[in-house]
C-alpha positions as CSV (number, residue, x, y, z in Angstrom):
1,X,-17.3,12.4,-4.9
2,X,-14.4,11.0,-6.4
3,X,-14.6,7.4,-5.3
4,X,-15.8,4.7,-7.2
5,X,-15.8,1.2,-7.7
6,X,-13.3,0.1,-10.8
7,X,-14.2,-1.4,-13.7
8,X,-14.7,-5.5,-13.7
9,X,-11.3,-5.8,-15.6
10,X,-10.0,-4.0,-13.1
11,X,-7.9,-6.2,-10.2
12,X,-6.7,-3.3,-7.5
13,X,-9.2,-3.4,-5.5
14,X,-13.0,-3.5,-4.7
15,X,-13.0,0.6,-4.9
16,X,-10.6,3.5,-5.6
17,X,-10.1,7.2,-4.9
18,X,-9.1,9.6,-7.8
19,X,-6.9,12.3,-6.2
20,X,-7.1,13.8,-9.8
21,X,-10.9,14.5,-9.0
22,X,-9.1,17.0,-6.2
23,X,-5.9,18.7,-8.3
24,X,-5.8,21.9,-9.9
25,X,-4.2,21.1,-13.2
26,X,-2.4,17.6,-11.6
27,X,-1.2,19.5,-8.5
28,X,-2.5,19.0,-4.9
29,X,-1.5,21.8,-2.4
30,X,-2.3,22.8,0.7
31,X,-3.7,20.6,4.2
32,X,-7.3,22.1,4.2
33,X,-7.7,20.4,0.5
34,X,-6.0,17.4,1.5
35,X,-8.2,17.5,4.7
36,X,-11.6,17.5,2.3
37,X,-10.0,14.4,0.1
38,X,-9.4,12.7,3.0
39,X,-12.7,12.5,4.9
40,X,-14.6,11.2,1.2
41,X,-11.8,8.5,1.5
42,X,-12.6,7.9,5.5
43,X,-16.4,8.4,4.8
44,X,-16.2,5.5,1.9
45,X,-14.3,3.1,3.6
46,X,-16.6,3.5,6.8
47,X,-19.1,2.1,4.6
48,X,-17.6,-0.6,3.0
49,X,-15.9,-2.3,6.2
50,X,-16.8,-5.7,5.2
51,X,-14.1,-7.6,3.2
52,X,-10.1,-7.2,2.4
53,X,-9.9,-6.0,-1.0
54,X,-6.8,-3.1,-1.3
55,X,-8.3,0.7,-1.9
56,X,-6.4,2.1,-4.4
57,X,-5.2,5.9,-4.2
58,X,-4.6,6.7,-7.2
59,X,-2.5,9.3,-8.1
60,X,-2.1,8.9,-11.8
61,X,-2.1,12.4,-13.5
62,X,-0.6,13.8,-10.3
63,X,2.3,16.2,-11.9
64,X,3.3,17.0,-7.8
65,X,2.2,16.8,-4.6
66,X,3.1,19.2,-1.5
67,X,4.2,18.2,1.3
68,X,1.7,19.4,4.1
69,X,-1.0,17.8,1.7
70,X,0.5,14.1,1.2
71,X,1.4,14.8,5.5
72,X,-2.6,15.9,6.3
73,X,-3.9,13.4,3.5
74,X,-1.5,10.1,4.4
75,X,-1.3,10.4,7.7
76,X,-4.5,10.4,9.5
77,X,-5.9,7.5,7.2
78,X,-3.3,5.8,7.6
79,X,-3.5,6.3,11.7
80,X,-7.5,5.3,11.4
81,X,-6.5,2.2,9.2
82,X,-3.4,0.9,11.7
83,X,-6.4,1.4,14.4
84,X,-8.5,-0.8,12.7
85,X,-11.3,1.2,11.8
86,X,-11.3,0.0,8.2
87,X,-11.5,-3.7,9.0
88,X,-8.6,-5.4,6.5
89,X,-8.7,-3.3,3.3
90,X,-5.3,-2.5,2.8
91,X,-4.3,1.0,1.2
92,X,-2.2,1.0,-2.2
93,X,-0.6,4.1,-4.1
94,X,-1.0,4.0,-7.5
95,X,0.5,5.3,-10.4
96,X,2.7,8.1,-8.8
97,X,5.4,9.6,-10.7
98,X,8.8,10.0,-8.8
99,X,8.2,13.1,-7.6
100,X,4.9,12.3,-5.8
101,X,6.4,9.2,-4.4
102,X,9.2,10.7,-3.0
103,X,6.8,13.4,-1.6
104,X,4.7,10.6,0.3
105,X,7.5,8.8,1.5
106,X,9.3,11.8,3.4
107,X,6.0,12.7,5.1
108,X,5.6,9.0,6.0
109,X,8.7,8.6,7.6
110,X,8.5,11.9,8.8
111,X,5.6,10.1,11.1
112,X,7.4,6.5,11.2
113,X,4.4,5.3,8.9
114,X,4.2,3.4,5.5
115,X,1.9,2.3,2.0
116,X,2.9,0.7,-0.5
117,X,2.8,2.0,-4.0
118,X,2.7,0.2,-7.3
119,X,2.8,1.2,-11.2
120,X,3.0,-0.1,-14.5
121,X,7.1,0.2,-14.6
122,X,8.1,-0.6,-11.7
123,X,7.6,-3.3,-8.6
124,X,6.0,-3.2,-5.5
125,X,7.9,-0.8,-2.9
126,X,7.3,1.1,1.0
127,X,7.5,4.5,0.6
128,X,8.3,5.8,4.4
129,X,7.7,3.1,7.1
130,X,11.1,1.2,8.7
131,X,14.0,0.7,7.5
132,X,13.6,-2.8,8.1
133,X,10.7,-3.0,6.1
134,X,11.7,-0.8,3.6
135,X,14.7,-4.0,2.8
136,X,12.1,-6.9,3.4
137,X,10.2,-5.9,0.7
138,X,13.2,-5.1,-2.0
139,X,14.3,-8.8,-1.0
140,X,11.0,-10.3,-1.5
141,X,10.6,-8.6,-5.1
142,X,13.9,-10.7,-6.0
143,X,13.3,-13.8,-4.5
144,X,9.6,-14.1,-6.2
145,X,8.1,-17.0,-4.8
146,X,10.0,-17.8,-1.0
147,X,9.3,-19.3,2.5
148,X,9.7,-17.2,5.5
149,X,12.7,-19.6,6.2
150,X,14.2,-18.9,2.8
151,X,13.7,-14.7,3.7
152,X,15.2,-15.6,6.8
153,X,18.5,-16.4,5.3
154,X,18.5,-13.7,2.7
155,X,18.2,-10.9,5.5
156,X,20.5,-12.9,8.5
157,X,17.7,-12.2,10.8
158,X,16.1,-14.8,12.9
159,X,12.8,-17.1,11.6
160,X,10.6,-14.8,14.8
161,X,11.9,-11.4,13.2
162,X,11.0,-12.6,9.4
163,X,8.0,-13.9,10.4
164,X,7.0,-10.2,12.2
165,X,8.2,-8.5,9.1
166,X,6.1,-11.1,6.9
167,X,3.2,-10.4,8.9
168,X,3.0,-6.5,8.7
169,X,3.5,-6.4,5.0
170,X,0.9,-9.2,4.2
171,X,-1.2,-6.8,6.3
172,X,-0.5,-3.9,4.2
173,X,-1.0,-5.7,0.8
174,X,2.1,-5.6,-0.3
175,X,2.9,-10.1,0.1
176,X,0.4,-12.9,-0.5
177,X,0.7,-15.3,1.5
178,X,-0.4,-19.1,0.0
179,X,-0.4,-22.1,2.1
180,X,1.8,-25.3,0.6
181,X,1.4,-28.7,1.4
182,X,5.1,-29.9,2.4
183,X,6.7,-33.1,1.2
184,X,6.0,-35.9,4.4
185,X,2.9,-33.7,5.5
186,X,2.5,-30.8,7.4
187,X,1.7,-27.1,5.7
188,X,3.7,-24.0,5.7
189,X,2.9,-20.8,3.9
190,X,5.0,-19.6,0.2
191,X,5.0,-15.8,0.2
192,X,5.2,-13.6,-3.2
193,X,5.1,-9.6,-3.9
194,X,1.4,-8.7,-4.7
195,X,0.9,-8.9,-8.4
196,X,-1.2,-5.6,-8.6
197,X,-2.7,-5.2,-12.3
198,X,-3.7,-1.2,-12.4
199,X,-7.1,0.4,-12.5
200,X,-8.5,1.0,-15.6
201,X,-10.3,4.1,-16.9
């Protein structure tokens, strides 16, 4: 129930969940619902290990969101996925209002965790997850197109510490990372906020 595989003009990911399929009138309460959204989620994504396409949640017509449901929905996928049980598919928001988003990100930080969440209006950002993070990825979304070097500078951390921040959020979807060739030779990587175009239908 409620997880599908997106249209072909669709670009989020090789499948979706509709949280909508599990609201009463756009609303989602309560941890023992959240608990029954969840395992279809896990049950899916147990099936489809192989590959690296993002899952989308989406939570377009999602008027509001409780907080023990994003807490008992976000939070033990989220622990399976940063265990590695769902191979490299990493997990997107879409589509939530303000008021959802918030929701997620104070149960995610709540829990020192983090997704990233995307929408028509507005650019990729972390709701919970570190503060560090959290900055990286507001930087990123200005620079467009940058070396780890160039992020480096913009942040006044060290080339190890942007790399480690690079790393987590390429994990979670939220950076490509392309390899360059560099003038004289050699290779180094150019990193860019995920252009994520929305699921359709």
């Amino acid at each position: 129930m409620a997880f599908t595989s997106p249209p072909e003009a669709a670009t989020l990911g090789v499948m979706h969940f509709r949280l909508s399929d599990w609201a009463d009138d756009g609303v989602l309460v309560g941890r023992t619902e959240a608990d029954r959204a969840r395992s279809a989620v896990q049950a899916q994504l147990l099936a489809h290990r192989s590959g690296s396409d993002p899952v989308g949640i989406d939570a377009r017509d999602i008027k509001t969101m409780s907080f023990p449901f994003a807490d008992s929905f976000f939070t033990p996928l989220l622990s399976g996925w940063l265990a590695g049980y769902y191979d490299e598919h990493p997990i997107v928001v879409f589509g939530a209002n303000e008021d959802v988003a918030e929701t997620i990100d104070a149960a995610l930080r709540l829990r020192s965790m983090g997704v990233i969440s995307v929408s028509p209006e507005t650019e990729a950002t972390l709701l919970g997850g570190e503060p560090a993070l959290r900055d990286t990825i507001a930087v990123a979304a200005k620079l467009g197109k940058f070396s780890a070097t160039r992020l480096g500078v913009e942040l006044g951390v060290t080339p190890q510490a942007a790399n480690n921040r690079l790393k987590a959020l390429v994990r979670m979807g939220a950076l490509v990372r392309v390899p360059v060739v560099v003038p004289g030779g050699g290779r180094e990587f150019e990193y860019h906020v995920s252009d994520v175009a929305p699921i359709e239908g």
